[in-house]
C-alpha positions in Angstrom: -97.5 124.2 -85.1 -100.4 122.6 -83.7 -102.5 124.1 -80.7 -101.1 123.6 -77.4 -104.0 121.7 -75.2 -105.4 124.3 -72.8 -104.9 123.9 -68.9 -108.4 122.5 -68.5 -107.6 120.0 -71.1 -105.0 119.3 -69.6 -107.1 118.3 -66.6 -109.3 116.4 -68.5 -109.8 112.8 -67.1 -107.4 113.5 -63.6 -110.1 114.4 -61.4 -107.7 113.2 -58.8 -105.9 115.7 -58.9 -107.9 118.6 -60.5 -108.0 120.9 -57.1 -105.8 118.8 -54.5 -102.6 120.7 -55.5 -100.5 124.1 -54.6 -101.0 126.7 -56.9 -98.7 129.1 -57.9 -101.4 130.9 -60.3 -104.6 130.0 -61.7 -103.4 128.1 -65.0 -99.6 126.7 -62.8 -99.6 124.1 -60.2 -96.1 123.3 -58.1 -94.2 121.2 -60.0 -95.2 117.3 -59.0 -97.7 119.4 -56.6 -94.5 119.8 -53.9 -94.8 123.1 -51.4 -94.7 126.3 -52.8 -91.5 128.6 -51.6 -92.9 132.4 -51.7 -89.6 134.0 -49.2 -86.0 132.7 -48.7 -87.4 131.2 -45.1 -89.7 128.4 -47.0 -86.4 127.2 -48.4 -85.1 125.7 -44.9 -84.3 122.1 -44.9 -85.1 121.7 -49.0 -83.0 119.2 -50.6 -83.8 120.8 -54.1 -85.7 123.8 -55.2 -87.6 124.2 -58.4 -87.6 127.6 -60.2 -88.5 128.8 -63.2 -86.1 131.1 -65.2 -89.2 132.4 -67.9 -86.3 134.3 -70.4 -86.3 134.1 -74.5 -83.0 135.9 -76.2 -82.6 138.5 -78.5 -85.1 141.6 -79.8 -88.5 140.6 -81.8 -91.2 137.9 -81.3 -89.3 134.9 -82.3 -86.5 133.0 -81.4 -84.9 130.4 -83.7 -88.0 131.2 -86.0 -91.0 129.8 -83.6 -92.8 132.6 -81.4 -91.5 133.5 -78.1 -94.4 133.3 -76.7 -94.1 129.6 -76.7 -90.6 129.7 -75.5 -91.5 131.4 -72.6 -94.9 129.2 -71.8 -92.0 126.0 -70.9 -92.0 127.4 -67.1 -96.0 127.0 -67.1 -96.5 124.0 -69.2 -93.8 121.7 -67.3 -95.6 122.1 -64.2 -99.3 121.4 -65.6 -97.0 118.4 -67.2 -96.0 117.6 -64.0 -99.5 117.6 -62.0 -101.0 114.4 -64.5 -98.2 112.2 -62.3 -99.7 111.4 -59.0 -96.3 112.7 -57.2 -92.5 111.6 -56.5 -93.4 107.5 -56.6 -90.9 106.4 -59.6 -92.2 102.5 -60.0 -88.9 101.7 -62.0 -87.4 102.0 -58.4 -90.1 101.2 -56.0 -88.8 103.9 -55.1 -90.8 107.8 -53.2 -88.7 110.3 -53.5 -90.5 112.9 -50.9 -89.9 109.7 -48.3 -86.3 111.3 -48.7 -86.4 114.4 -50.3 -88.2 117.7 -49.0 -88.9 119.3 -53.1 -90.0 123.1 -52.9 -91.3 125.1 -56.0 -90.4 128.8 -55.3 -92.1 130.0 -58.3 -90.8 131.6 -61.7 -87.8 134.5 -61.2 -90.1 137.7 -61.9 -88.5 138.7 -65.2 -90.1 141.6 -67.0 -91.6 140.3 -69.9 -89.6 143.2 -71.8 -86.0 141.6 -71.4 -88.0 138.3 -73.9 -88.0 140.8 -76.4 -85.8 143.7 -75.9 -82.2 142.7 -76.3 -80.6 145.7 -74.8 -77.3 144.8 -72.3 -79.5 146.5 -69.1 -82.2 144.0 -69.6 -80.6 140.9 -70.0 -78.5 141.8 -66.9 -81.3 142.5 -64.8 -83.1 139.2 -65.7 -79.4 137.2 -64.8 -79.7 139.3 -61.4 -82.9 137.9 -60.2 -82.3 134.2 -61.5 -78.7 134.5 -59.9 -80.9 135.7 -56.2 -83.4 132.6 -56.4 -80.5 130.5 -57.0 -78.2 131.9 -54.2 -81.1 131.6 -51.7 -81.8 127.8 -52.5 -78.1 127.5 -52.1 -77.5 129.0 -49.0 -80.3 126.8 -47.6 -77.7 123.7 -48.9 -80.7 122.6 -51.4 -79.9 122.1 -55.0 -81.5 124.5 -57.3 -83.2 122.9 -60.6 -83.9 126.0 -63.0 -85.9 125.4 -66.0 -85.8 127.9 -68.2 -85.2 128.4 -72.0 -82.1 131.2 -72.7 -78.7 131.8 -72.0 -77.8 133.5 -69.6 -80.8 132.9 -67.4 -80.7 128.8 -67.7 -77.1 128.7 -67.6 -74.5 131.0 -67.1 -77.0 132.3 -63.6 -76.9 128.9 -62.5 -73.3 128.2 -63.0 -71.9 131.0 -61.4 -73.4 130.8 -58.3 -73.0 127.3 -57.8 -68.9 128.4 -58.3 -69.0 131.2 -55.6 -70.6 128.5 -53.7 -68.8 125.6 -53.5 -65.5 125.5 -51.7 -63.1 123.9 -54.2 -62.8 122.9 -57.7 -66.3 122.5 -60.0 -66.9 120.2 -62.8 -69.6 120.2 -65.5 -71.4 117.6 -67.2 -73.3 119.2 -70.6 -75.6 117.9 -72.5 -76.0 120.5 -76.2 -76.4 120.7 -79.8 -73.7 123.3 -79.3 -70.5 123.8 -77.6 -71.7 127.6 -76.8 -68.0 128.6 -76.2 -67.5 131.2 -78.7 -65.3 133.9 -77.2 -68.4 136.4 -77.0 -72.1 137.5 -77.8 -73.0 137.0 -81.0 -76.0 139.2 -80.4 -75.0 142.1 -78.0 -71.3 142.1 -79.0 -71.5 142.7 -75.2 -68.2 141.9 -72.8 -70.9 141.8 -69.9 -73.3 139.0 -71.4 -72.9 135.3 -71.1 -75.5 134.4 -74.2 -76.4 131.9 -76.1 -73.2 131.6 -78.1 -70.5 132.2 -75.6 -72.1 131.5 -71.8 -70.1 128.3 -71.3 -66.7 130.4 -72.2 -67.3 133.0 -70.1 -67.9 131.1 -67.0 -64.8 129.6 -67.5 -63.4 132.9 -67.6 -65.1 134.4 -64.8 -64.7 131.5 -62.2 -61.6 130.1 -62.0 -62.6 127.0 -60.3 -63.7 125.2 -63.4 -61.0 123.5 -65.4 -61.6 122.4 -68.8 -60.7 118.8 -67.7 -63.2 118.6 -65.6 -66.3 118.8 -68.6 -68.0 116.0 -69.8 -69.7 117.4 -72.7 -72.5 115.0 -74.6 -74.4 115.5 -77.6 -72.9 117.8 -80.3 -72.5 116.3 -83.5 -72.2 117.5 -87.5 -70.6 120.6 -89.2 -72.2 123.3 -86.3 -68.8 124.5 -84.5 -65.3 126.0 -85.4 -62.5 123.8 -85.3 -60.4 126.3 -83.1 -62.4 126.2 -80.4 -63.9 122.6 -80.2 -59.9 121.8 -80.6 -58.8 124.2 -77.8 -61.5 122.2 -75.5 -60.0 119.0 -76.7 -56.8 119.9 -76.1 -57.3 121.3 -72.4 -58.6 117.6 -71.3 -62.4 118.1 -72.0 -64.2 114.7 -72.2 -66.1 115.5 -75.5 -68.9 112.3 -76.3 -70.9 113.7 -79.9 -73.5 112.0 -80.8 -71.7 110.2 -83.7 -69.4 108.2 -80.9 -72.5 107.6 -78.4 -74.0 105.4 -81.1 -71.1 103.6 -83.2 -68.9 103.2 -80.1 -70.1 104.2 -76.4 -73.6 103.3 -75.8 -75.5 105.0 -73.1 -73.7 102.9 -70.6 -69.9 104.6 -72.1 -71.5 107.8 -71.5 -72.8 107.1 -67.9 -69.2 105.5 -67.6 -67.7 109.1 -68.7 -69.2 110.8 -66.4 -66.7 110.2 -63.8 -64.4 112.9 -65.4 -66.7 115.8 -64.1 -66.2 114.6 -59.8 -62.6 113.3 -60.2 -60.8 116.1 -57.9 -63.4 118.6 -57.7 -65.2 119.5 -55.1 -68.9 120.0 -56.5 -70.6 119.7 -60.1 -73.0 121.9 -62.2 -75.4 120.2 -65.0 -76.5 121.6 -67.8 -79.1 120.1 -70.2 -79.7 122.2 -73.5 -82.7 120.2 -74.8 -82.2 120.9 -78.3 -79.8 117.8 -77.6 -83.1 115.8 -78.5 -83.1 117.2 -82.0 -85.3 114.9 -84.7 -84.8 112.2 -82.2 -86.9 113.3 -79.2 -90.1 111.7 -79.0 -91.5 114.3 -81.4 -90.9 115.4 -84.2 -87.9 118.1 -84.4 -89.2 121.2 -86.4 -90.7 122.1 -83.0 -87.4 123.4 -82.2 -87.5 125.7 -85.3 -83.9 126.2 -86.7 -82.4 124.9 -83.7 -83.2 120.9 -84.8 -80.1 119.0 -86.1 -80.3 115.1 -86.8 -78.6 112.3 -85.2 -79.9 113.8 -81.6 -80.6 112.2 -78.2 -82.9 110.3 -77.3 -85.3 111.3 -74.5 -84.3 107.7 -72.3 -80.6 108.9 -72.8 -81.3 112.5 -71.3 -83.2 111.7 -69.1 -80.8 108.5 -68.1 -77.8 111.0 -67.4 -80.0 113.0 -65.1 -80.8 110.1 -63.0 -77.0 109.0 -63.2 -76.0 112.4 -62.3 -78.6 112.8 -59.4 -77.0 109.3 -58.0 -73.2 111.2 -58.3 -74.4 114.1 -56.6 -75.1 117.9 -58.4 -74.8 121.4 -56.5 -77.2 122.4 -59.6 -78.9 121.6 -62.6 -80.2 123.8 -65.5 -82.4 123.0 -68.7 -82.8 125.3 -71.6 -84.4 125.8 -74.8 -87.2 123.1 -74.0 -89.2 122.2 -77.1 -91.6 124.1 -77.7 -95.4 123.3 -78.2 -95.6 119.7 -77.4 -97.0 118.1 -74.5 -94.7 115.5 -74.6 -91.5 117.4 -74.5 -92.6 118.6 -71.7 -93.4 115.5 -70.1 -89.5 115.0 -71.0 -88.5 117.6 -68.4 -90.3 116.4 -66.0 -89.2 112.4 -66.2 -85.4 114.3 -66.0 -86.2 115.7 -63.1 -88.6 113.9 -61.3 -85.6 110.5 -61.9 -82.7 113.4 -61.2 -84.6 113.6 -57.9 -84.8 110.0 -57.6 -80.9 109.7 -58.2 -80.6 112.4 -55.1 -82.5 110.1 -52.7 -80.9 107.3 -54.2 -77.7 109.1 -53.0 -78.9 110.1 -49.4 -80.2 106.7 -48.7 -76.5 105.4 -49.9 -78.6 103.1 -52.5 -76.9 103.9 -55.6 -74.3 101.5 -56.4 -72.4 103.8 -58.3 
């Protein structure tokens, strides 16, 4: 894998913005330089929240065969990322999002870096506990909180739950994966009490009631990945299943924005999820930086980061993103166009200019 540029390369050439910019630490800026949230209070008033979720699965160094250490740098490097952009003016809109939006950045959830690379049940809980806090408290302040991290359950299944306790009705869910991550437990703690990589988006369905199957809109998988039981049960129950395969001989990106309707009709609220190995070979990279995780026929970064804007126009009571390629700038820069135009859907939506 190539060298990730350093922070000050990073720099290089924006002397606009080299010092004129919250800090979080030395090496991360605020994400799109907003406020920086360091207690509950600072959360007053926020129409979304920004945290960081910095979590890698399972015991060793690597995950999906490329060092955690650059799974776990995504939190860090989407923020410098972000601080190149000169902030929330999106010219495909004419449009400022902070003219709507109040953005906070209340830093990364302080996950010891044990639970990245000791698998026991105690620490994965423990790191779920104090993603599920940061989200609860952006929440309670009626903001929507973005989590970027890179594992389940921190990047999922800690987003999802709170956002069901929260809202008062039923909840859809719009996913975006490689996988349908609905396998009826954890492949790697064998754990009842873990929501991981392979079975997060089952139990939440278990756990909290007030998602129904009918109400997912699930984009992306595609290929010879999943059992036939359970993609079939999903099917079955009403889930609104676009693979890749259908996106391009049939729907378009427009069928897919189209389809999104499924996840609002009758509920009350709606939680996003966007599992970036989605991208696949087809990101603006190349794949292998996802290790074993890259599958062909994948999205395209426009399409991703299309159905966050479309989503952000709907309206979303949270939004996620996990396993973020790793070691390339321009993945990165990825996350940041999804949220920064997932934003700009929001004040689309509060200034009633969506024309959805």
């Amino acid at each position: 894998m190539p060298q990730y540029p350093s922070w000050q390369d990073t720099l290089a050439g924006k002397t606009w913005r080299t010092t004129h910019f919250p800090r979080i630490k030395a090496d991360m800026p605020t994400f799109l330089g907003v406020p920086y949230a360091i207690r509950d209070e600072d959360l007053a008033g926020a129409d979304a929240v920004i945290i960081g979720a910095p979590f890698a699965a399972g015991w060793g160094t690597k995950y999906s065969g490329v060092d955690k250490a650059e799974w776990l740098a995504a939190t860090v490097r989407v923020r410098q990322q972000s601080i190149r952009y000169r902030g929330g003016y999106v010219q495909d809109f004419d449009l400022d999002i902070f003219e709507h939006l109040k953005v906070v950045d209340y830093g990364d959830v302080d996950i010891p870096i044990e639970a990245s690379y000791e698998g026991t049940v105690e620490r994965i809980l423990e790191a779920q506990e104090g993603v599920e806090r940061k989200v609860k408290a952006a929440l309670a302040a009626g903001a929507v909180p973005i989590v970027i991290g890179q594992n389940s359950p921190c990047a999922s299944y800690a987003i999802g739950r709170p956002v069901a306790e929260h809202v008062k009705g039923p909840v859809g869910m719009i996913s975006l994966d490689t996988h349908w991550d609905c396998w009826p437990y954890d492949w790697a703690t064998m754990n009842d009490y873990v929501a991981g990589s392979t079975n997060w988006k089952d139990k939440l369905f278990r756990d909290c009631p007030s998602y129904a199957i009918r109400n997912l809109v699930e984009i992306g998988e595609r290929g010879m990945l999943e059992n036939p039981d359970i993609v079939r049960h999903y099917l079955r129950n009403g889930a609104c299943f676009m693979p890749m395969w259908k996106i391009r001989t049939e729907l378009g990106i427009q069928g897919v924005v189209d389809n999104l309707r499924h996840a609002y009709d009758g509920t009350a609220g709606v939680y996003a999820h966007f599992d970036m190995d989605v991208l696949g070979g087809a990101g603006p990279t190349e794949g292998d930086v996802l290790g074993e995780l890259a599958e062909p026929i994948g999205m395209t970064d426009y399409e991703a980061i299309r159905i966050a804007h479309e989503v952000g126009k709907r309206g979303c009571d949270g939004l996620s993103f996990l396993c973020i390629p790793p070691g390339s700038a321009i993945m990165y820069r990825v996350i940041v166009y999804a949220v920064t135009y997932f934003l700009a859907g929001l004040a689309m939506r509060k200034a009633g200019q969506t024309g959805t």
